[in-house]
TORKOL-4160 file (C-alpha; in steps of 0.2 Angstrom, whole numbers, padded with zeros to 4 digits, m for minus):
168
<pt num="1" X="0000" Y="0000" Z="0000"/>
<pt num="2" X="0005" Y="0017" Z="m0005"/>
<pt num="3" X="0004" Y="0030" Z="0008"/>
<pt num="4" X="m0006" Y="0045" Z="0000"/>
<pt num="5" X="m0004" Y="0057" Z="0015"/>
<pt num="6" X="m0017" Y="0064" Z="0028"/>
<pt num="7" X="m0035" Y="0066" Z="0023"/>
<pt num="8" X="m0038" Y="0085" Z="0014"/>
<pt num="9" X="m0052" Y="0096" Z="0021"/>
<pt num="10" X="m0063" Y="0089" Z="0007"/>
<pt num="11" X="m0060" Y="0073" Z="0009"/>
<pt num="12" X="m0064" Y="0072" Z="0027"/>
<pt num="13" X="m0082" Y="0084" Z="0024"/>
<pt num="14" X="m0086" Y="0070" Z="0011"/>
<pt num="15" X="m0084" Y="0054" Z="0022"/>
<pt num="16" X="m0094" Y="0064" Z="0035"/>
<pt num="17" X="m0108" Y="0068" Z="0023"/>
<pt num="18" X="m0108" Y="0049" Z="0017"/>
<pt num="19" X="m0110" Y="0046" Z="0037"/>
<pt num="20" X="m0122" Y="0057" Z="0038"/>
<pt num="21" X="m0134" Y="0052" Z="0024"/>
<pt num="22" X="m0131" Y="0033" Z="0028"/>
<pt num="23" X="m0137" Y="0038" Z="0047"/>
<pt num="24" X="m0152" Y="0047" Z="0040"/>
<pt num="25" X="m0156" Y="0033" Z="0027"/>
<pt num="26" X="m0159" Y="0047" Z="0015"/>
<pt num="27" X="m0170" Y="0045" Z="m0002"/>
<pt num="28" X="m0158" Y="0051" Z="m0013"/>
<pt num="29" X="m0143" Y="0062" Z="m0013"/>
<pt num="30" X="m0134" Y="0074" Z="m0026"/>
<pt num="31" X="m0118" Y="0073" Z="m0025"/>
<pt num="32" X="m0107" Y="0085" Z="m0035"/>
<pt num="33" X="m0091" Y="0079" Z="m0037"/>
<pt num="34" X="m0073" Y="0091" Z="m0031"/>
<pt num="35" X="m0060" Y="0093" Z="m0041"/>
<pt num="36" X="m0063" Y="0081" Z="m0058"/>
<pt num="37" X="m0070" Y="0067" Z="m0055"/>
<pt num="38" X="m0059" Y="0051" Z="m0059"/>
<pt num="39" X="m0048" Y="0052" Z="m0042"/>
<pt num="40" X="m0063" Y="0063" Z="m0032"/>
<pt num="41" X="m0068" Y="0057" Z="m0017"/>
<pt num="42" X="m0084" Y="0057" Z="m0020"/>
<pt num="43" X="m0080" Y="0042" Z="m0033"/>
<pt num="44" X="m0084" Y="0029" Z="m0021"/>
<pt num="45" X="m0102" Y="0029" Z="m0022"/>
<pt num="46" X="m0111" Y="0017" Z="m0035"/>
<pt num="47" X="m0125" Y="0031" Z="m0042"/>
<pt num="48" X="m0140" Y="0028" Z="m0050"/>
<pt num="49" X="m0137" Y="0045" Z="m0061"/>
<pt num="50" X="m0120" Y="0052" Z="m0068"/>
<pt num="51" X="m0121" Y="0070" Z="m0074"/>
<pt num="52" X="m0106" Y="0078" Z="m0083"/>
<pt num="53" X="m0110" Y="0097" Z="m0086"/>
<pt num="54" X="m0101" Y="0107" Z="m0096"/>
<pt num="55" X="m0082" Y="0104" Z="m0100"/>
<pt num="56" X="m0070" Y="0123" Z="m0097"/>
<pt num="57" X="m0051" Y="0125" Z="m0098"/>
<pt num="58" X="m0048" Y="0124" Z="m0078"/>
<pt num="59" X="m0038" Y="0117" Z="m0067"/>
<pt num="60" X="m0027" Y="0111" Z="m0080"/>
<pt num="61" X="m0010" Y="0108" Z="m0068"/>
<pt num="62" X="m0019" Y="0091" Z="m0063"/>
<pt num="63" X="m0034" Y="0087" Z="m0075"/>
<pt num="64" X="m0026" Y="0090" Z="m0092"/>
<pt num="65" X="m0020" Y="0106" Z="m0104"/>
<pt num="66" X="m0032" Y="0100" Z="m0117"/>
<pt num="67" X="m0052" Y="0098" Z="m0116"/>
<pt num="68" X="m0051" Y="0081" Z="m0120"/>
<pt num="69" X="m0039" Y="0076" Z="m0105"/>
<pt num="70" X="m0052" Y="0087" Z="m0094"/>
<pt num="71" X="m0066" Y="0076" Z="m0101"/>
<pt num="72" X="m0056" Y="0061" Z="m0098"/>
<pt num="73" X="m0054" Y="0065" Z="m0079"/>
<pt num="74" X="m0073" Y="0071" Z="m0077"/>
<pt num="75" X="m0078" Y="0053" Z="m0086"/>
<pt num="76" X="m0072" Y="0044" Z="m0072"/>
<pt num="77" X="m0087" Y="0044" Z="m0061"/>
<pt num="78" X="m0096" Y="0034" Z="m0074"/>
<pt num="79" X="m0102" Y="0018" Z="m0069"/>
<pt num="80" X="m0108" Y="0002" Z="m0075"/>
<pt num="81" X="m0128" Y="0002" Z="m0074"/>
<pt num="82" X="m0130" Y="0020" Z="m0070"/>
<pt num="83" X="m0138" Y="0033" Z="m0081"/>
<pt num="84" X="m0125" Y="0042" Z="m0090"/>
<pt num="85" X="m0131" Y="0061" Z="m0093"/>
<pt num="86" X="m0123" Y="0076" Z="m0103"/>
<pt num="87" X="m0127" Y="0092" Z="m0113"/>
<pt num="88" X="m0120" Y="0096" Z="m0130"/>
<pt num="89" X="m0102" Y="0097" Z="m0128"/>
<pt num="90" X="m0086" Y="0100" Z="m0142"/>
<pt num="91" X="m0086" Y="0084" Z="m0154"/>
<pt num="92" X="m0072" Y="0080" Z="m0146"/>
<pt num="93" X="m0077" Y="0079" Z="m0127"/>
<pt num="94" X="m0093" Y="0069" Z="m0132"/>
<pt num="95" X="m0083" Y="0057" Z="m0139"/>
<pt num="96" X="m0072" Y="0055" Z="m0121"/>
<pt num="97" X="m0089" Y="0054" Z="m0114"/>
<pt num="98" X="m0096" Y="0041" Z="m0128"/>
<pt num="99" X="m0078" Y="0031" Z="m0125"/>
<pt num="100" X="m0079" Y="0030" Z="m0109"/>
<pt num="101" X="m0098" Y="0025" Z="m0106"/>
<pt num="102" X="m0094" Y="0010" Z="m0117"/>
<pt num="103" X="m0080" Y="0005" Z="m0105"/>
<pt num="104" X="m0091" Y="0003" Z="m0090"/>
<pt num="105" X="m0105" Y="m0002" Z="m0102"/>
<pt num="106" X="m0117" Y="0012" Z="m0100"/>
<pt num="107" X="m0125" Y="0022" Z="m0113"/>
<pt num="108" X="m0121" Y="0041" Z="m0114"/>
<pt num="109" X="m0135" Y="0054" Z="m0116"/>
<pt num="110" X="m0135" Y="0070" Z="m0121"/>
<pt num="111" X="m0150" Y="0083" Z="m0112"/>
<pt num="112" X="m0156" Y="0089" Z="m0126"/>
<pt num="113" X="m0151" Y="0078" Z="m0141"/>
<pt num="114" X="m0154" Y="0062" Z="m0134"/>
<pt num="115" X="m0166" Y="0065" Z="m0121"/>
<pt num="116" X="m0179" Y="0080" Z="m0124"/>
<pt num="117" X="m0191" Y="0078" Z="m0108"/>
<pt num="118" X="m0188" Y="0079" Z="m0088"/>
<pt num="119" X="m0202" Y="0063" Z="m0090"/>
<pt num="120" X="m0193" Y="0054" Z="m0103"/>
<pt num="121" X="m0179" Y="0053" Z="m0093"/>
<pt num="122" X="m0188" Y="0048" Z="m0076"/>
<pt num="123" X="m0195" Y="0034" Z="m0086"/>
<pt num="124" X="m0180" Y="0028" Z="m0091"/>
<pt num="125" X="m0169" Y="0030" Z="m0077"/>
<pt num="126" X="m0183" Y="0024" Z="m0064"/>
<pt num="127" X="m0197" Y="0010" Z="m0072"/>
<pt num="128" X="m0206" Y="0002" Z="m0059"/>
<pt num="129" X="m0195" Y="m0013" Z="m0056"/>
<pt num="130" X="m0182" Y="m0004" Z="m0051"/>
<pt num="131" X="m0191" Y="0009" Z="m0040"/>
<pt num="132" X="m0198" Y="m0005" Z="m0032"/>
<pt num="133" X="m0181" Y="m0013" Z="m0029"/>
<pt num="134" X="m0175" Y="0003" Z="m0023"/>
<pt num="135" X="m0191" Y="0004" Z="m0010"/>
<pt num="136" X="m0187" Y="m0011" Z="m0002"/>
<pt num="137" X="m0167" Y="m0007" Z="m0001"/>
<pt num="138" X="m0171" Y="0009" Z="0009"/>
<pt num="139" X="m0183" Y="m0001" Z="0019"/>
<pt num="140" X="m0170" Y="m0012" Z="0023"/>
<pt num="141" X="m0157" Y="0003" Z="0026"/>
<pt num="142" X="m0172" Y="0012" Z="0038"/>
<pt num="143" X="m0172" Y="m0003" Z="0049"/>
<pt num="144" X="m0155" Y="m0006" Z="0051"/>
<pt num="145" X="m0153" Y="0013" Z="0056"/>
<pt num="146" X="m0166" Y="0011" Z="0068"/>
<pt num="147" X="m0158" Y="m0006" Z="0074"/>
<pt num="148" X="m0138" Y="m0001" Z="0075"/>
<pt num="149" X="m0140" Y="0015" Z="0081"/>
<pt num="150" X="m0119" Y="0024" Z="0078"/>
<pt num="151" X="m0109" Y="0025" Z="0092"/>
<pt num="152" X="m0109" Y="0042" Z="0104"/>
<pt num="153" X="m0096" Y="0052" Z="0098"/>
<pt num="154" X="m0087" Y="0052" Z="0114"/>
<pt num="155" X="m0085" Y="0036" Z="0111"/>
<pt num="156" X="m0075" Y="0036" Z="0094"/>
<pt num="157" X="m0058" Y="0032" Z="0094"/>
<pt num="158" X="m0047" Y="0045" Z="0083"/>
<pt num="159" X="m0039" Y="0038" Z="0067"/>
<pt num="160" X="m0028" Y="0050" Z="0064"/>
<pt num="161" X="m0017" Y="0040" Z="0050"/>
<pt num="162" X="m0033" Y="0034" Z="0039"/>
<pt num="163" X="m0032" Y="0032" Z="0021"/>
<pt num="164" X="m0041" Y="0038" Z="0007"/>
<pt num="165" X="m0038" Y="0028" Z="m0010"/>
<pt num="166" X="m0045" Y="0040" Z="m0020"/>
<pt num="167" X="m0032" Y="0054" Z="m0019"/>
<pt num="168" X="m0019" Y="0060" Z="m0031"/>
């Protein structure tokens, strides 16, 4: 194992969220990513919905000096069987996007091109079996809240050496 050094400020507001949202067995969460996308924090998650908006020249020193290098590093939070989702972009950044959907064997859309209607999209993303599979996950995560409550904070030990494997 590689040490990546101490958790950043982000890194450690995004695990709490994660906690939080767990301990509140929440219906759903938007969760924007940092800094990219590939090597974000917020890439452990398995999302029912990835969004990519629009693609800009920044942050170049570690995504990339090119808009396809950018694209590259925001198309890592794609993910096998989740909704892949984008507006028009430069032909060249759509096909990052359209590359790296096929990798994780996810069709890409585009807002607007592909998709033309909030409903469309709701009743593609969310048909019945899968809300209803989704209903009795949460139920189950509800009564496992209520069942193992967490810990009192006082009680937590300090982990002042924890890794995070998704850092640069």
């Amino acid at each position: 194992e590689k040490r990546v050094g101490a958790a950043t400020y982000f890194e450690l507001l995004t695990a709490l969220g994660f906690v939080f949202f767990a301990e509140q067995a929440v219906d759903a969460a938007v969760i924007e990513v940092g800094l990219g996308g590939r090597l974000d924090s917020t890439n452990v998650i398995t999302p029912e919905v990835c969004a990519i908006t629009s693609i800009q020249r920044e942050h170049t020193q570690w995504l990339g000096d090119t808009l396809e290098k950018i694209a590259g590093e925001k198309a890592g939070i794609l993910k096998p069987g989740a909704a892949a989702l984008t507006i028009p972009q430069a032909p060249g950044v759509l096909e990052v996007f359209r590359g790296a959907a096929s990798a994780v064997q996810t069709v890409l859309r585009v807002v607007g091109e592909d998709l033309h209607q909030v409903d469309v999209l709701v009743r593609a993303v969310l048909h019945p079996a899968h809300h209803e599979e989704q209903q009795r996950e949460q139920d189950q995560r509800r009564r496992h809240a209520r069942d193992h409550p967490p810990a009192p904070a006082h009680r937590l030990e300090p982990r002042p050496q924890a890794h995070f494997f998704a850092r640069w």
